[in-house]
N, C-alpha and C positions, 0 to 999 in steps of 0.2 A: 850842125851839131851844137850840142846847148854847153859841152866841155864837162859832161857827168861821168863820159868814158875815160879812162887815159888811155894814153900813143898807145900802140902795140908797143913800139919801140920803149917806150917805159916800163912796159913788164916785160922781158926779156932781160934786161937787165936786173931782176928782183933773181936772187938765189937763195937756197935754205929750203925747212921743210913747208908744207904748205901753210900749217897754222902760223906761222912768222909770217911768212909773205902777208897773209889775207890779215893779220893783225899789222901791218908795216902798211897797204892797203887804206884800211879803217879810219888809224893814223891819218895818213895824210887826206884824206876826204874831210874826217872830222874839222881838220888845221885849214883846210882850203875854206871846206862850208862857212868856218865861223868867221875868219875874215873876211872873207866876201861879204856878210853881213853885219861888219863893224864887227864883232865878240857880241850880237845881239842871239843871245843864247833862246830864246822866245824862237825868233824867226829859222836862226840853225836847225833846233830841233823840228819846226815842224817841216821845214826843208826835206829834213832825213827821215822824216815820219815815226820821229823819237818823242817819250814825254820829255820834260823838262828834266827830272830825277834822273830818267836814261841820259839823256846828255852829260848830266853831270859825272854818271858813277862811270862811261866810257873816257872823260875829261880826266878823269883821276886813275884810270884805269894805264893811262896813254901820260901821263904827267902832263897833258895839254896845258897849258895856263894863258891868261893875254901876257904877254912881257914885250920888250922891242927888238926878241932877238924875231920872232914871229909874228909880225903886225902886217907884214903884206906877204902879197904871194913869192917874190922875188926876194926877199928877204932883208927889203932895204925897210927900216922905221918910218912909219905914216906919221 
């Protein structure tokens, strides 16, 4: 597996109506995508098969930002 899926056991744990969950979802795919590729927003979107403007207006949509609270995946500062 390439890690595009999450656990089952990670959704099981999501509660709420469905558009939270699949916006909670989004979230964190968006947050994983762009660190995985440094914050190279270029290579994110086409990752996710977003323009560049779509990455940004979902970025702003989700308060995404690069900061050091969210720089790696485990949430320790690169």
């Amino acid at each position: 597996p390439d890690g595009a899926a999450p656990a089952i056991e990670d959704l099981g744990d999501m509660q709420g109506p469905l558009k939270e969950r699949v916006e909670a979802m989004e979230a964190r795919i968006l947050r994983e995508t762009l660190i995985r590729h440094r914050w190279n927003k270029t290579r994110a979107a086409q990752e996710l098969g977003l323009s560049r403007v779509g990455l940004r207006n979902k970025l702003e949509r989700y308060g995404l930002e690069r900061n050091s609270n969210i720089e790696t995946l485990n949430g320790d500062a690169a």
